[in-house]
N, C-alpha and C positions, 0 to 999 in steps of 0.2 A: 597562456595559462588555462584560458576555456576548455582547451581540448587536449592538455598531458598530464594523462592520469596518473604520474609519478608527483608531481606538485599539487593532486587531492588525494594521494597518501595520509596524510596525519585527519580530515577532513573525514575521508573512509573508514580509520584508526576506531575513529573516536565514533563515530555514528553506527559501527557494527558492534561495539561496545554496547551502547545504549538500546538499541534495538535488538541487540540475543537477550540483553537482561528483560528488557519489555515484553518480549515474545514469553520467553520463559513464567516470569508473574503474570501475564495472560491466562499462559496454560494453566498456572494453578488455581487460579480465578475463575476460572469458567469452570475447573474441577470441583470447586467448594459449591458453586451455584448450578449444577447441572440440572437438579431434578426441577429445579425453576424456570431452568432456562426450558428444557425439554416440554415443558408445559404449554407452552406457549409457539404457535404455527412457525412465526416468522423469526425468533430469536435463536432457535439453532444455525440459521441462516447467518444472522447477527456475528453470532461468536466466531463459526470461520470465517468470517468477513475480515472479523479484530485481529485474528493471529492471522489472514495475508497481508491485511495492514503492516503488521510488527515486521512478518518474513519478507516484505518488500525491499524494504532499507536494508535491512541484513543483507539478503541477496546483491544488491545494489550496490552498497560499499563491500562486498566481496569481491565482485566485478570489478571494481576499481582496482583494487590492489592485486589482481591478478598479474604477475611480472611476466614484461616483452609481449603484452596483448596491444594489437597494431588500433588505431582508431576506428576503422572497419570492422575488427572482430569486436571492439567494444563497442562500437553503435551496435553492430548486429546482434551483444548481448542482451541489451539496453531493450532491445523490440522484443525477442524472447519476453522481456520479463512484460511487457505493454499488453504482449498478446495473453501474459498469463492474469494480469490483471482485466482486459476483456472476456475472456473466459467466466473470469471469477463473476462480473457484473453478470454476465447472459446466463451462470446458472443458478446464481442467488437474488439479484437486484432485480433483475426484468420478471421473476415471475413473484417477486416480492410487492413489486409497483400491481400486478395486476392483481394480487390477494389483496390491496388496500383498495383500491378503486373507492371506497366510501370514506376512505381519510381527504384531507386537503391536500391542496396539489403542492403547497410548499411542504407537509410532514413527507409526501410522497419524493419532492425534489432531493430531498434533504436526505433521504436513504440510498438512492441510485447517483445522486451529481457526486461526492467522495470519489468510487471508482473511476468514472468518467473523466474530471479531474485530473488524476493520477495517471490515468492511460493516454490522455494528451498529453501531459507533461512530458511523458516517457515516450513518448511518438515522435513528439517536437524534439525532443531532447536527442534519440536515435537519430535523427535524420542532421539534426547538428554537428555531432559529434561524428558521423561519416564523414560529412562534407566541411566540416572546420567552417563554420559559420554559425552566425545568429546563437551566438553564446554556449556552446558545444554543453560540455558536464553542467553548467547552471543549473541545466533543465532537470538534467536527474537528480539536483541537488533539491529544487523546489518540489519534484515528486515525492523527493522519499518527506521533506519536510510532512507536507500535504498529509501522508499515507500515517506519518507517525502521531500528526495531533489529529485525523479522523480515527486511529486507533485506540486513540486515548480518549474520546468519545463518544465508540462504541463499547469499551470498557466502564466506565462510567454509569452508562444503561444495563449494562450486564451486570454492576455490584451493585451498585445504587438503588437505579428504580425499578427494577423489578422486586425491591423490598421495599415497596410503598404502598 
């Protein structure tokens, strides 16, 4: 069951369900609060951060349900999307970490470890689901987990307290 992606069908179903609807009220959210967000160095950063949060899982349970994709082409998808969440870290987080340099090291952790997180999840998870070992799909199942409540708490900061 780890590793056939026909038995996290309804698993996929339901989590690309919840994650377009989440992507979706994202985007309108950061639409109403732009010129707030804009104000501010690092929360433009923030906001794309929050919608690849949401587009992770989407993507991810799309992946899944992809019909007759062999365990290799789905590991192989699986690292596509690890590399696109590494990406995301090295052009928002790593230079986000060094504009804080005067925060503390755990506000500082607390904005780069999400990504980081997520891109091992989906790394481990990749290399399981090639090789039908050490718990194949889990792992993308605890990413997208990971990606959808870090999304739902960079959203938070984006309605919330930037109106305090």
């Amino acid at each position: 069951m780890p590793y056939d992606p026909e038995q996290w069908h309804d698993f996929a179903t339901s989590f690309a369900g919840a994650a377009g609807a989440l992507l979706g009220l994202a985007f309108v959210a950061i639409s109403f609060n732009l010129n707030s967000i804009l104000q501010d160095k690092t929360l433009p950063g923030r906001a794309i951060e929050t919608l690849a949060f949401f587009a992770y899982p989407l993507a991810g349970s799309l992946l899944i349900q992809l019909p007759g994709l062999s365990r290799t082409a789905l590991g192989a998808g699986e690292a596509i999307l690890a590399a696109g969440i590494v990406a995301l870290a090295a052009a928002i987080d790593v230079p986000r970490w060094q504009q804080e340099r005067h925060n503390p090291l755990s506000w500082r952790l607390g904005h780069i470890a999400p990504a980081v997180v997520i891109a091992l999840l989906t790394i481990v998870g990749a290399a399981a689901t090639i090789t039908a070992s050490f718990g194949g799909l889990y792992w993308l199942a605890a990413a997208m987990a990971v990606a959808t409540g870090s999304g739902l708490i960079n959203s938070w900061v984006l309605l919330v307290e930037i109106k305090r």
